[in-house]
C-alpha positions in Angstrom: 86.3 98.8 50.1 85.6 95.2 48.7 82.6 93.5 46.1 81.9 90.7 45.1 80.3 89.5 42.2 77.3 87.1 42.0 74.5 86.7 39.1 71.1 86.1 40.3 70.1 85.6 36.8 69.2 82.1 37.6 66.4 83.6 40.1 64.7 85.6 37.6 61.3 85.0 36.2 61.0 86.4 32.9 58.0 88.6 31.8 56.7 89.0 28.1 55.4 91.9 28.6 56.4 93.6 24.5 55.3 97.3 25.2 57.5 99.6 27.1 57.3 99.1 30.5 56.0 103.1 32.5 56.1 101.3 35.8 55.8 98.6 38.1 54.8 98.0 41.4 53.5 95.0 43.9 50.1 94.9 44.6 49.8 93.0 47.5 51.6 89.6 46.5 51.4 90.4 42.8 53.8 92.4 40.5 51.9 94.9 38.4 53.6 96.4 35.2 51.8 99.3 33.4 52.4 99.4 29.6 52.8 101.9 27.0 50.0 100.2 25.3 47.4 100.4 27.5 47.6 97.4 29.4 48.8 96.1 32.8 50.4 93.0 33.0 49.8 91.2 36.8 52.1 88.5 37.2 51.4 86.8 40.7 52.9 82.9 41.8 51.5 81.0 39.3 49.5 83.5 36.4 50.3 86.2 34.2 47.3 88.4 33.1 46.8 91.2 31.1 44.6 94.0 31.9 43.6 96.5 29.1 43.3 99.1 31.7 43.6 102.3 29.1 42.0 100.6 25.7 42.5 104.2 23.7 45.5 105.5 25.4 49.2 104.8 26.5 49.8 104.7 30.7 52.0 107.8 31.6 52.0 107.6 34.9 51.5 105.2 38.0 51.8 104.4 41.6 50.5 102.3 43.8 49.8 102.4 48.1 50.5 98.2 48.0 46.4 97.3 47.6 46.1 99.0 44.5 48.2 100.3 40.8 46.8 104.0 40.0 47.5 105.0 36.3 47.1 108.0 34.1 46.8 108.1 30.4 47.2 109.9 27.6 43.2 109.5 27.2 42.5 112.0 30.0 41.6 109.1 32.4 42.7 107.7 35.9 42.2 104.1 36.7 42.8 102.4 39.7 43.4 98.7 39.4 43.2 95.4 41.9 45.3 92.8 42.3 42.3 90.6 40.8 42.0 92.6 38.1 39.2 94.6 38.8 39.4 98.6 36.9 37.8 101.5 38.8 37.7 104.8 37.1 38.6 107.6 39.4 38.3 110.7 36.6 38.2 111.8 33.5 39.6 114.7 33.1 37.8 118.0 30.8 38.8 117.9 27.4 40.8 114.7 27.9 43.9 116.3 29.3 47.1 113.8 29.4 47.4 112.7 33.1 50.8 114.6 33.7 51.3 113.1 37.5 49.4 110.5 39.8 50.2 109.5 43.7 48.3 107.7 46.2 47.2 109.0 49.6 46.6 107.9 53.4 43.4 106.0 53.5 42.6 105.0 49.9 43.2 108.9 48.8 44.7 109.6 44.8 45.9 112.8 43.5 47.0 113.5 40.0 47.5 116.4 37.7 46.4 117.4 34.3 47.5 120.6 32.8 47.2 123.9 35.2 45.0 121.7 37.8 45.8 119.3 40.3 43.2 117.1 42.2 42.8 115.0 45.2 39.8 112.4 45.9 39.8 111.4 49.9 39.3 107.8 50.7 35.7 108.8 51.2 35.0 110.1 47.9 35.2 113.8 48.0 37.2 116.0 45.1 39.2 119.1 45.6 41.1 120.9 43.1 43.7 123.4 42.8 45.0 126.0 39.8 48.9 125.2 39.9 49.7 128.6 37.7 50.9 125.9 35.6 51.5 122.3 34.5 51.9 120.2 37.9 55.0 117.7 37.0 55.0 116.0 40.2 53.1 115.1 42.9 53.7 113.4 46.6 51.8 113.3 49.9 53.4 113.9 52.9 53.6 111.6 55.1 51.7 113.6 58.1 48.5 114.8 57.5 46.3 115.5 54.5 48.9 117.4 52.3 50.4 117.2 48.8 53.5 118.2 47.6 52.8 119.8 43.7 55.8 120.4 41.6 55.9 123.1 39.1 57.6 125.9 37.3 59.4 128.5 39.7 58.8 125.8 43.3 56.6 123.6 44.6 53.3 124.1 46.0 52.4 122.3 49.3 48.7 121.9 49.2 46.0 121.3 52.3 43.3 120.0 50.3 40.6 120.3 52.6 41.0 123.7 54.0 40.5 127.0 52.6 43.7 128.5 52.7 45.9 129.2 50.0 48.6 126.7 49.3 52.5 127.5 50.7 55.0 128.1 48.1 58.6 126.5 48.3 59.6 128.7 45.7 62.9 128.6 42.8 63.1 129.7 39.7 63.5 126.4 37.5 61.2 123.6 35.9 60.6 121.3 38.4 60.1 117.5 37.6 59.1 115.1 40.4 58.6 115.5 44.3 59.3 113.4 47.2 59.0 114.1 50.9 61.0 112.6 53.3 59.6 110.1 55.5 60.3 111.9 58.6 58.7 115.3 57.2 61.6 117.3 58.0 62.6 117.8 53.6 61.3 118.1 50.4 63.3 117.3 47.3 62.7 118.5 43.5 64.3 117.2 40.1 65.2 119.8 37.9 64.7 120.1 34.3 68.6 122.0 34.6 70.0 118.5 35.5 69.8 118.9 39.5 68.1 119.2 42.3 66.5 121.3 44.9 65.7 121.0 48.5 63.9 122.3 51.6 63.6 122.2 54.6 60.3 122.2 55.6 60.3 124.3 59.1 62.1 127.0 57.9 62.2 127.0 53.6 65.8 126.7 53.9 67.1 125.6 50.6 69.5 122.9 49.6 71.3 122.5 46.1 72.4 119.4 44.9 74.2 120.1 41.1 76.6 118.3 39.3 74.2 116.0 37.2 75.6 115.1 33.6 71.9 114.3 32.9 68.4 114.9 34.2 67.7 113.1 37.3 64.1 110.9 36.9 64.3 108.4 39.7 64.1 109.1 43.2 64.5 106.7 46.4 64.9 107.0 50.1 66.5 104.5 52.2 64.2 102.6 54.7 65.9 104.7 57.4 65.2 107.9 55.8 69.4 108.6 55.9 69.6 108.5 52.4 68.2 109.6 49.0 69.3 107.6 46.4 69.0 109.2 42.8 69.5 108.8 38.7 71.3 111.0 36.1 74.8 109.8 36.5 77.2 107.0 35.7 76.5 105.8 39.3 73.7 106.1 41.7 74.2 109.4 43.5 73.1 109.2 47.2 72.5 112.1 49.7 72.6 112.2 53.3 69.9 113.5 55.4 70.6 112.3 58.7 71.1 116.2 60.0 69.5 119.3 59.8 70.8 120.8 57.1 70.4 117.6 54.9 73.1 117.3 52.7 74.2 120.7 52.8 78.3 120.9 53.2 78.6 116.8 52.3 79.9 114.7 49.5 76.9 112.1 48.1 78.2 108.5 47.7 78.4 107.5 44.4 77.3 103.8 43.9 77.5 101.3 41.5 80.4 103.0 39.2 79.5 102.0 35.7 80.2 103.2 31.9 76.2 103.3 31.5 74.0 106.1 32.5 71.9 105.0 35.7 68.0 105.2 34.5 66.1 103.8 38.0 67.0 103.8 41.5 65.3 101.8 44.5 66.0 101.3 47.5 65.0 98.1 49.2 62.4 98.3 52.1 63.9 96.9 55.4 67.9 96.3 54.4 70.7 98.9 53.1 70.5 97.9 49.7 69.5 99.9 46.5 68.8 98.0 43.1 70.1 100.3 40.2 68.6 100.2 36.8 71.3 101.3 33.7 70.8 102.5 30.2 72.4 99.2 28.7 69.8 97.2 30.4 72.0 95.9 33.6 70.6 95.6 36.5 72.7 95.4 40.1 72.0 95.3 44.3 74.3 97.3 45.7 75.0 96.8 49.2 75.7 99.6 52.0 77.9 98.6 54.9 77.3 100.7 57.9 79.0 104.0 57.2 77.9 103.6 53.8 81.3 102.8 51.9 81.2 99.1 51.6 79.6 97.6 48.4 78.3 93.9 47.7 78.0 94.2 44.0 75.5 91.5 42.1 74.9 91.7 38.2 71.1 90.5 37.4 69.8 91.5 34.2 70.7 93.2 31.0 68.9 94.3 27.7 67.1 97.5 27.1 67.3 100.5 29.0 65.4 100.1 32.3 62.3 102.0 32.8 60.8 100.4 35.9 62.1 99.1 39.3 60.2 98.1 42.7 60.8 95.8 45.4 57.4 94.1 46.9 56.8 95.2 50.7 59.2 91.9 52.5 62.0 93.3 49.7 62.3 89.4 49.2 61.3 90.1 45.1 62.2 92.4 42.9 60.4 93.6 39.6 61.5 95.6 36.4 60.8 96.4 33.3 62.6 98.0 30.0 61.7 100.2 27.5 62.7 97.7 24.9 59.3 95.5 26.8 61.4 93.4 28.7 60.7 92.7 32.0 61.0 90.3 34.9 60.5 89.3 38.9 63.5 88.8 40.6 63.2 86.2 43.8 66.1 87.1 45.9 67.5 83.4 47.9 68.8 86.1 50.3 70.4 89.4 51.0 
């Protein structure tokens, strides 16, 4: 195995953003990061804005589908926001419940979850809900159909919101954090509160265990191939292979980017086998995959303040992140 070292330091563009940084995402051409104070800072080619999305709250929670940044608050409210700058307000919730979880949907659809209850508003406007049993951590739509993935204590829920049936249980016994599905369908993959993870498959409900976290796991990415799911919690990025069946069942992870600082944020870059890995002492590096996965291109970018926020913009050709010191920045790559 070789690396080699190069800074793209010089190809950063600095942010002031001063507020903890939730999340970040591109919206469209323009990088979005949500604030702990409220606010969403849109930095596009040649303006920085900022947005006062949540005026009596902090953002919890975000995502984005690439046209818009959906955030939830501690003020009970969900707000979806536009690249101009435009603020849409897709609930408030009873009693002003803290937005525990958000996601965005096929077709202009958001789910998020506030306390026992999880909700889904269609791209045409209509509201379902659902009684989770209890507080819904983590939510994700699958990517066939009109379902969502609700995690939970004891499993996760997979939920057809527009039919009358009762949701299907993935249960195990365990706090579960966030959700993804795979892009293929075929898994579903939990974070655990007990500093691991949990799998299905979803044909059958076989499960798959994936221990040996020193810390809680909360940052999840696939590969653009689906091969891989790339994760946080350890003094590297642990990566899984799904490229059978049985997932990673019976297989060693990779472990990438070897550092003495706990990794925070994982993501994997759209098109190429490269993950960007976000560490507790601020750094930031790409970290390239050769074929079989061994090979590593290793490229220090940023350090100061543990990061809090990574995304790559939909041509992977920038990069944006954010700390929890307020730092934050838009990488513009020369090249992979």
């Amino acid at each position: 195995m070789t690396s080699t070292d190069t800074s793209l330091a010089d190809y950063i563009r600095p942010i002031l953003a001063e507020s903890h940084v939730t999340a970040t995402a591109f919206i469209e051409k323009t990088a979005a990061f949500a604030l702990g104070d409220g606010s969403v800072m849109l930095a596009s080619a040649d303006n920085v804005s900022r947005v006062n999305v949540h005026p009596n709250g902090s953002i919890l929670v975000a995502a984005s589908d690439g046209k818009h940044l959906v955030t939830g608050g501690d003020d009970g409210r969900v707000v979806r926001l536009s690249a101009a700058g435009r603020t849409e307000e897709i609930a408030t919730t009873e009693g002003h419940a803290w937005i525990d979880a958000v996601a965005t949907g096929p077709d202009g659809a958001v789910a998020w979850a506030a306390g026992r209850k999880a909700f889904v508003r269609d791209g045409k406007g209509a509201v379902y809900s659902i009684d989770v049993g209890s507080s819904g951590r983590g939510l994700a739509f699958a990517p066939k159909g009109f379902q969502l993935y609700i995690s939970r204590y004891n499993g996760v829920s997979q939920w057809f919101p527009r039919s009358t049936a009762p949701a299907k249980e993935l249960p195990w016994k365990g706090s579960h954090l966030d959700v993804t599905a795979s892009a293929d369908g075929r898994f579903v993959v939990s974070t655990m509160q007990e500093n691991s993870l949990h799998g299905w498959r979803v044909a059958d409900g076989a499960h798959m265990r994936m221990t040996g976290y020193p810390g809680k796991t909360r940052s999840i990415s696939w590969s653009p191939d689906g091969r891989w799911l790339a994760t946080s919690g350890a003094d590297a990025a642990i990566v899984w292979p799904f490229v059978t069946k049985d997932g990673p069942m019976g297989k060693p992870p990779l472990e990438l980017g070897i550092r003495p600082s706990r990794v925070e944020r994982v993501a994997f870059h759209p098109k190429a086998p490269v993950l960007a890995i976000g560490y507790r002492d601020g750094f930031i590096l790409l970290v390239k995959m050769d074929d079989e996965g061994g090979g590593l291109q290793v490229r220090p970018v940023s350090e100061g303040g543990p990061v809090s926020a990574l995304s790559w913009d939909a041509n992977g050709m920038m990069l944006a992140f954010g700390t929890e010191e307020g730092a934050a920045g838009v990488l513009s790559l020369p090249k992979i």
